[in-house]
N, C-alpha and C positions, 0 to 999 in steps of 0.2 A: 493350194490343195488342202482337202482336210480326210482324214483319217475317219473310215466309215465307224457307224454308228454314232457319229458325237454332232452330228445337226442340231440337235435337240438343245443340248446344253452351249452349244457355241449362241446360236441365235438366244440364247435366254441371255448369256452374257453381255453380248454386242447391244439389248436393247439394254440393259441394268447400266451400261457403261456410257452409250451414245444416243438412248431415247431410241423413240418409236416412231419419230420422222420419218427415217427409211427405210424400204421394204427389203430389211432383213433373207425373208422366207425365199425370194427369188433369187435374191444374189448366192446364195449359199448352195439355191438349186440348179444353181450355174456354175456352181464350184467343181473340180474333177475332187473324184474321191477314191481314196489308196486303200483298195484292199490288202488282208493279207499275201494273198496270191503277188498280187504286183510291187510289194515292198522292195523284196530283192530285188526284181529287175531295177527298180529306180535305185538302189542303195548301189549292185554295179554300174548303173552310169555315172552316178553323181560321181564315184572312186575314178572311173574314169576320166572323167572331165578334172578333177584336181589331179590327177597324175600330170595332165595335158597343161594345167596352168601351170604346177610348179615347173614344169619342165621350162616354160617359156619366162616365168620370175627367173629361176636358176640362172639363164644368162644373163642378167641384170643386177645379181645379188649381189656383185661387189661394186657399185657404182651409186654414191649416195641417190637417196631420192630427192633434186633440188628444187621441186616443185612443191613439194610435202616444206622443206627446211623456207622456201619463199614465203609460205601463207603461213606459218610460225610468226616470221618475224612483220608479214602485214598485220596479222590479228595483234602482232603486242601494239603495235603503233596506233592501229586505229582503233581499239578498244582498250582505251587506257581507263575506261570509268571501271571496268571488268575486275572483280578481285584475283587472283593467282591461281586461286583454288578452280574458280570457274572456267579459265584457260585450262588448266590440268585435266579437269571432266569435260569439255569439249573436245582437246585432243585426244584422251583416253575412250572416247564412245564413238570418234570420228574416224582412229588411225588404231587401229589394233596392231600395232608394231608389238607392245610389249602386254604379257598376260597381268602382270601389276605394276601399280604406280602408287606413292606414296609421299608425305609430305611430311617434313618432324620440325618444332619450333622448339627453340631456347623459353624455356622456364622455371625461375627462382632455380638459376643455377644448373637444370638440370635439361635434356632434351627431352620433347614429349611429342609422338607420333599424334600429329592432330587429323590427319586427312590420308585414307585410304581407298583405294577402288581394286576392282578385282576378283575373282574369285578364290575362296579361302582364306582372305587375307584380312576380314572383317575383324577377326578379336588380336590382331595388332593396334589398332586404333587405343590410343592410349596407352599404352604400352610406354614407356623412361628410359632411359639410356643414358649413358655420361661419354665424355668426351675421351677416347682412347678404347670406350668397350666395343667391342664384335667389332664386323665392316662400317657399321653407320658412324660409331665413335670414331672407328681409324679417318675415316674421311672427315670429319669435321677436325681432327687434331691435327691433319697436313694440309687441310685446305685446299686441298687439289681433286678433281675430278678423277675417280677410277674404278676399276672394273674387275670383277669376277665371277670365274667361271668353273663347273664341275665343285659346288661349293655343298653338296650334299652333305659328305662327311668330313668338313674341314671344322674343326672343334671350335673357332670362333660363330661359328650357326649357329650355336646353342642359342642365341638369344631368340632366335625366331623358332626354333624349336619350343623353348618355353611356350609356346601363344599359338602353337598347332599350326604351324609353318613353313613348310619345307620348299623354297626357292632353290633352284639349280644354278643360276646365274643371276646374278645384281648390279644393277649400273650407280654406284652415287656422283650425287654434282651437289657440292656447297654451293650455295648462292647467297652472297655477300650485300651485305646494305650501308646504307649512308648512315647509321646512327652506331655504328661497329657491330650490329648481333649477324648471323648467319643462323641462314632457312637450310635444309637439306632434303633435297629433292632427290627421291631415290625410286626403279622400277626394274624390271627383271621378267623372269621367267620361271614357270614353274615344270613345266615340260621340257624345255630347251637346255640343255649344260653349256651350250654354246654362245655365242653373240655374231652376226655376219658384222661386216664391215657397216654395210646400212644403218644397223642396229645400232651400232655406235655412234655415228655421225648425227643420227634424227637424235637419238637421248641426248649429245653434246648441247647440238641446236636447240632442243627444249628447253635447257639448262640456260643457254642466255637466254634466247629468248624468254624466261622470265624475271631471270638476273638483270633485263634491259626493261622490263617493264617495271618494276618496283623501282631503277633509278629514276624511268623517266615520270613517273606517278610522284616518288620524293620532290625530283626537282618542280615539277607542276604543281606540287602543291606549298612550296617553299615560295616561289615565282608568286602564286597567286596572294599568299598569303602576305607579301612585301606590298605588293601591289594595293591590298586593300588598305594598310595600314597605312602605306604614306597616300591613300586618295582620304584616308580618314584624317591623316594630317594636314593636306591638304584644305580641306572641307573644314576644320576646326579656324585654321588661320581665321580663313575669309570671316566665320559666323562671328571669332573674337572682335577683329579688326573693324568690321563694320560696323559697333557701335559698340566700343568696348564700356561694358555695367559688368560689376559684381558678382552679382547673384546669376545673371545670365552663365558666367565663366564659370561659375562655382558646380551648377549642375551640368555643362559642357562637360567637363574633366570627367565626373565622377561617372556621369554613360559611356562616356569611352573609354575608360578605364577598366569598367562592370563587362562592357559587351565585348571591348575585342580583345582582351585578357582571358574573358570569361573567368570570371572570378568566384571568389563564394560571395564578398562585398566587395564595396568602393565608398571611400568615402574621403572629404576634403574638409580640414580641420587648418582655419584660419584666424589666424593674429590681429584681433579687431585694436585691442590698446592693452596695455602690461597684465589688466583684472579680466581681460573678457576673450573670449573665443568665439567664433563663428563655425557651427558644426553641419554640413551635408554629406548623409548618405542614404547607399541603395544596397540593398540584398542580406545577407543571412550571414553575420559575424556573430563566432561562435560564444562567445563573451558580452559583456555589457558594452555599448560601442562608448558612451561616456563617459566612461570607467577608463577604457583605452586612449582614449581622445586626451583626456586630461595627461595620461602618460607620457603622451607624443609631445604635448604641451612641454613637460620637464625635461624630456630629451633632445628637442631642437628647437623652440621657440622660446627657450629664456638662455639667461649670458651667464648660467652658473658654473660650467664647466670652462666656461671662454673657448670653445670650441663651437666651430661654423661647420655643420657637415653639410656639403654640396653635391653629392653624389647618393644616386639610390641604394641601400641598402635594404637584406632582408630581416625583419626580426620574427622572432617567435613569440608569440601571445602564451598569456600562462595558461590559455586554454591549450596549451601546445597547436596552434594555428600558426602557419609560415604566413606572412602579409611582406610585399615591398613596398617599403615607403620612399618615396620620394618628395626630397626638399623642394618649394617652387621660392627657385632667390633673383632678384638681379642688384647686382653691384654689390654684393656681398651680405646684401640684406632678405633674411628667410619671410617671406608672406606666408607659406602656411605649408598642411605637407599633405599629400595625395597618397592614401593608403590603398591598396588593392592586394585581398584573400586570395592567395594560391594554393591547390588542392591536386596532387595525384600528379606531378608535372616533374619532367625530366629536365636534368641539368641543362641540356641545349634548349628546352622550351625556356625556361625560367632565364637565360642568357636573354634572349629573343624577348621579353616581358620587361625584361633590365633595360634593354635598350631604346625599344618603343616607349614606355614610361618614363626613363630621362629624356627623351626626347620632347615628350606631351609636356613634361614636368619646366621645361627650357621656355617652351611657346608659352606656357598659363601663367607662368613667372612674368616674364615678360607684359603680358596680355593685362596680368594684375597690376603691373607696375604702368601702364597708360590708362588703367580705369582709375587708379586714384589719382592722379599728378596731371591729367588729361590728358592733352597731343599733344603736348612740348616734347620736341625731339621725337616726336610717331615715325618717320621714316627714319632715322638713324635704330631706333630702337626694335623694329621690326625685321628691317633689312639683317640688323646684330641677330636677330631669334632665328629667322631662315637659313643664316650661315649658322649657327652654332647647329642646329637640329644636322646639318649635310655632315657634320662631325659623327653623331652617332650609326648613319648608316653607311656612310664612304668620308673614314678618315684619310686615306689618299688625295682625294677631290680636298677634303675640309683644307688640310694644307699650302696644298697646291693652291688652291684658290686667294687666301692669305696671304702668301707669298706673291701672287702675282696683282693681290692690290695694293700690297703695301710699296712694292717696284711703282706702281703706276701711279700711286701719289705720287711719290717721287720724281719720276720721269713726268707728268702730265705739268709740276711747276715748273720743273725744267724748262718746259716748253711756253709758259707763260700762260698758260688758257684759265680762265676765270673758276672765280672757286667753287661755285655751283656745278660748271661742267666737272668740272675734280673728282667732286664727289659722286656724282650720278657713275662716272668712268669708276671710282673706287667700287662702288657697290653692286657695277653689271660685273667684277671679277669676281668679288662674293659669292656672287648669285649663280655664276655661271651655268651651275649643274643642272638649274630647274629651266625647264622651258620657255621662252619669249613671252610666249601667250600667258602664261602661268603669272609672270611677272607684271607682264602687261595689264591681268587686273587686277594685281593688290596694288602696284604703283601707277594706276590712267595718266596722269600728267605730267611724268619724267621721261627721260630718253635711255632710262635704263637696259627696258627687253628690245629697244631700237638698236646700243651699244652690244647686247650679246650676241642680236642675230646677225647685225653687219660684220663682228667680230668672229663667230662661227665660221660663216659664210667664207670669208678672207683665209681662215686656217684650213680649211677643208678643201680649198681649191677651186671653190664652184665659180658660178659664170658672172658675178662680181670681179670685177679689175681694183687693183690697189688703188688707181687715181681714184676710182669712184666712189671709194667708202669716203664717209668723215674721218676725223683727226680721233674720236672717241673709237671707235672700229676697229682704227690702226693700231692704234695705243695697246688696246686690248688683246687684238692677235699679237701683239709682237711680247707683250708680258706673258702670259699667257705660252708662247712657244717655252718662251726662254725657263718659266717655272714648270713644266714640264720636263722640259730636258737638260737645264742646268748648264746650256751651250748655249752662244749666238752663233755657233755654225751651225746649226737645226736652221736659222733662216733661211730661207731659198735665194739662191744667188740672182736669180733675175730681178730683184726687189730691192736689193741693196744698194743700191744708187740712186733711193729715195729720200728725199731730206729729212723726214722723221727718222725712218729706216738708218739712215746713217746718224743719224741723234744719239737712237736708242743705244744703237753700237759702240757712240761713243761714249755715250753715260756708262753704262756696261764695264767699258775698259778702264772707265775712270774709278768705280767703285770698288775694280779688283788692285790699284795700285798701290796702295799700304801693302799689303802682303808683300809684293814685289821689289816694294821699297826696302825691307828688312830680309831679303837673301843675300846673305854671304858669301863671297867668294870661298875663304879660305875655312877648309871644313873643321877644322880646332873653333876656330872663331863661332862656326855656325852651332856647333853643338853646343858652344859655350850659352846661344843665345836660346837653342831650345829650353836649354834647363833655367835657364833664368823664367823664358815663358811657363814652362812646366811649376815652378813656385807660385807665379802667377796665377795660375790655373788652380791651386791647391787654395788659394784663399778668397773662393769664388764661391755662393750658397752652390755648390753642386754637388749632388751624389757620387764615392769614389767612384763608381762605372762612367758616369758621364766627364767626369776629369780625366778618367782615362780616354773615352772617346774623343772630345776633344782637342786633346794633346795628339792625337794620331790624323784629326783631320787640319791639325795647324803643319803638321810634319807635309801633307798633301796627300796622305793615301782618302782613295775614293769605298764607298761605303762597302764595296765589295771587300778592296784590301783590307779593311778597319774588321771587318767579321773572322774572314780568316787568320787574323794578328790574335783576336781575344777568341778564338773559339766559339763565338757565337752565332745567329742566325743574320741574315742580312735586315730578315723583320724585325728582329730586336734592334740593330744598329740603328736603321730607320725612325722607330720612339725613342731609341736615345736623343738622337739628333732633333726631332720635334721638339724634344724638352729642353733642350737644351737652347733652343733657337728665343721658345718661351721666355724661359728666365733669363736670358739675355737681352731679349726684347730687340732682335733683332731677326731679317725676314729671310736670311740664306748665309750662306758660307763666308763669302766676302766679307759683309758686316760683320760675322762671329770672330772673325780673325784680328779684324782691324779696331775690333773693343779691347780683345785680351790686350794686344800690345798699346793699344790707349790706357790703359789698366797697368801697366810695365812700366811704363815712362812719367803717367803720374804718378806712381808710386816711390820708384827710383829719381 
């Protein structure tokens, strides 16, 4: 319907807006048109007809709407490319639940209304607030989702008074993120003092449902962002390995150090002979890069300090530029060092830059170390780069793995099997973590990813029988169970009356018997022998934490006990023990116990 006399200017509109394709003049002349005589009559029906709906809402008003709170949570899941903002102005233009809605971000300290919709509520936008001030501060300071009502003249208002605001009722909801900041989702009423039950349950609902979509957007973009990096790792092997030169490796490094850092540069500064350096880079260092390069030169590629640094650190350029450098060494010797410019990046980013770059910095060491010396030892020295890299993004796996190749040497001479299979068996427990295929072609001609997937296969349960794996298979699940869970009763009893299987078992039992050989009866005597251990232990290179751990896992407590004993986390007990396995140079528990008191007895 249109309101007589305005044909004129509506049809001038309609063509200004939508062209002159359509014949405007008739449809308009098809239009009813509301005199003033007929206003009223239509202004009492319309009153009618909403007396008649709310009458029929009324019965319904206290029962969430769970059709409205379903397509919330379908739109966060399946429009995860969508920003927050955009969900907010679609439910807000779609669902008139609430007369305003509102969005306020943490910034430099302080909160700032970024995103308003509404009417009257425009010169809020922008608008600061701090943490404890009015309703919006109270709610970001408890963290908790809540509501008010009849808030006209409640003296905390004043803030939205300031900015020509007067809300009656206000819903806030924190919503919390993976980097520790909190968004604050707030919407209300400006007519209403009230809120129904409805009202409450959709604003709840809104609230995760966006608190659920910025997790799952985090985690999908954390997910992807793993993903590309180790297919970039991936992808670098192969191009190293295939024909490992120099110069090839030299410009490898430094593009993928530039692109998936994103850096401001990259560059790689290598140790030709005592007088000479090899310099490659890419991008925009803030400073002279040869000026730099020569620096890097005095700090890790000469022996003036007699310090080997192996691990990446960040330094600051005197242009005040943050760059992490990373050592590329193997065997204790630095080839050169891979600089990459960081800009404008959060601690957990630059964590994530630390990791992926020692990791690259692991393989290009390596990669350098078979372009000069050729492929002598290429599969021992490869195989070594692929386990060390599963270190920086699953130290779990890096251990475990260790531990159950260093069992399987062991257990595989036991068994007498030739020294080539030994090895290929050593190196499918290395490798474990990466997939058959994967393996299959850096190494075509071993039976390495043959060893992990028969091995897989046997620990998983699938439709392989024990008879019908190889002796490398078996080998592998049964190490592998036991570095996992630190029991030979993890094995399954129907398998145990296998002749390997009972091998294993018995090797097992045989390597925990020193310990058991040295328990006391008489408890004078036994503590007499702790402390003797315990001196023992004192003049071992270890850090007092790890002497103390130690000494608590020679007693027998398990790494649960050993945390609750010193007040610490189970995670930290964990590295302790890695470290200590290290510097022992031994691959589990058993062994660490049965060196001290080897260590006891030559001494005494």
């Amino acid at each position: 319907m249109i309101e007589e006399d305005t044909q004129q200017p509506i049809q001038h509109s309609l063509k200004s807006t939508y062209g002159n394709d359509t014949d405007w003049e008739s449809i308009l002349a098809d239009t009813p048109v509301i005199t003033a005589a007929e206003k009223k009559e239509w202004f009492s029906w319309m009153k009618t007809t909403g007396e008649f709906a709310s009458l029929i809402l009324a019965k319904h008003e206290e029962t969430p709407s769970l059709a409205l709170q379903n397509d919330l949570f379908l739109r966060s899941i399946r429009d995860r490319d969508k920003g927050i903002v955009k969900h907010l102005q679609e439910f807000f233009e779609g669902n008139r639940v609430f007369e305003f809605m509102g969005l306020a971000e943490e910034m430099d300290g302080q909160y700032t209304v970024t995103h308003v919709m509404g009417e009257g509520i425009a010169a809020l936008e922008g608008a600061q607030f701090s943490q404890g001030e009015g309703f919006l501060g109270r709610a970001l300071l408890t963290g908790e989702i809540d509501h008010w009502e009849n808030i006209e003249k409640v003296p905390r208002s004043i803030f939205f008074k300031r900015h020509q605001f007067k809300p009656k009722s206000l819903l806030c909801y924190p919503i919390r993120q993976d980097n520790q900041s909190t968004k604050l989702l707030f919407c209300g009423n400006g007519n209403h003092a009230v809120f129904s039950k409805r009202d409450l349950e959709i604003g709840r609902t809104l609230g995760i449902m966006l608190e659920s979509h910025l997790a799952v957007n985090s985690l999908q973009h954390e997910n992807d962002e793993q993903l590309r990096r180790l297919g970039s790792l991936i992808e670098i092997c192969k191009l190293m390995v295939s024909a490992p030169d120099i110069t090839k490796i030299a410009y490898i490094l430094v593009d993928i150090g530039l692109n998936l850092v994103e850096g401001t540069f990259s560059s790689l500064i290598l140790k030709e002979t005592n007088y000479k350096i090899k310099l490659v880079s890419r991008g925009n260092a803030s400073g002279d890069i040869a000026m730099y390069a020569k620096d890097v030169v005095k700090r890790y590629l000469t022996d003036e300090n007699g310090i080997k640094i192996m691990s990446p650190q960040i330094h600051e350029t005197a242009e005040g530029e943050q760059v992490i450098e990373c050592p590329l060494f193997t065997n204790g010797f630095t080839h050169g060092v891979l600089s990459v410019g960081i800009a404008n990046n959060t601690e957990a980013q630059i964590q994530e830059h630390l990791n992926f770059l020692g990791t690259l910095s692991i393989i290009g060491g390596v990669s350098l170390q078979l372009a000069r010396t050729g492929e002598e030892n290429y599969e021992e020295n490869q195989a070594n780069a692929l386990y060390r890299a599963i270190g920086q993004f699953d130290p779990e796996s890096y251990k475990e793995n260790g531990e159950a190749a260093n069992l399987a040497g062991l257990f595989a001479m036991r068994l007498g099997l030739d020294a080539a299979f030994i090895k290929e068996i050593v190196h499918a427990c290395y490798l474990s973590t990466y997939e058959p295929e994967f393996i299959q072609e850096l190494f075509p001609d071993k039976r390495i990813s043959f060893i992990v997937k028969e091995g897989k296969e046997l620990m998983e349960n699938n439709a392989l029988a024990w008879d019908e794996a190889g002796a490398g298979g078996q080998v592998f699940a049964l190490v592998k169970r036991y570095a996992e869970t630190q029991s030979i009763e993890a094995i399954p009893e129907q398998i145990r009356n296998k002749e390997i299987v009972k091998g294993f078992i018995a090797f097992i039992k045989e390597s925990q018997v020193v310990e058991q050989q040295l328990d006391l009866d008489d408890e004078k005597a036994a503590a007499k022998g702790i402390d003797s251990v315990t001196s023992t232990i004192k003049e071992m290179d270890l850090s007092p934490r790890e002497q103390e751990v130690l000494d608590l896992v020679i007693q027998g407590l398990n790494n649960k006990e050993i945390a609750q004993e010193l007040y610490i986390s189970g995670h930290t007990v964990k590295n302790h023990v890695t470290k200590i396995f290290q510097k022992l140079e031994v691959p589990d528990r058993a062994h660490a116990i049965s060196k001290v008191y080897q260590l006891k007895y030559h001494s005494s």
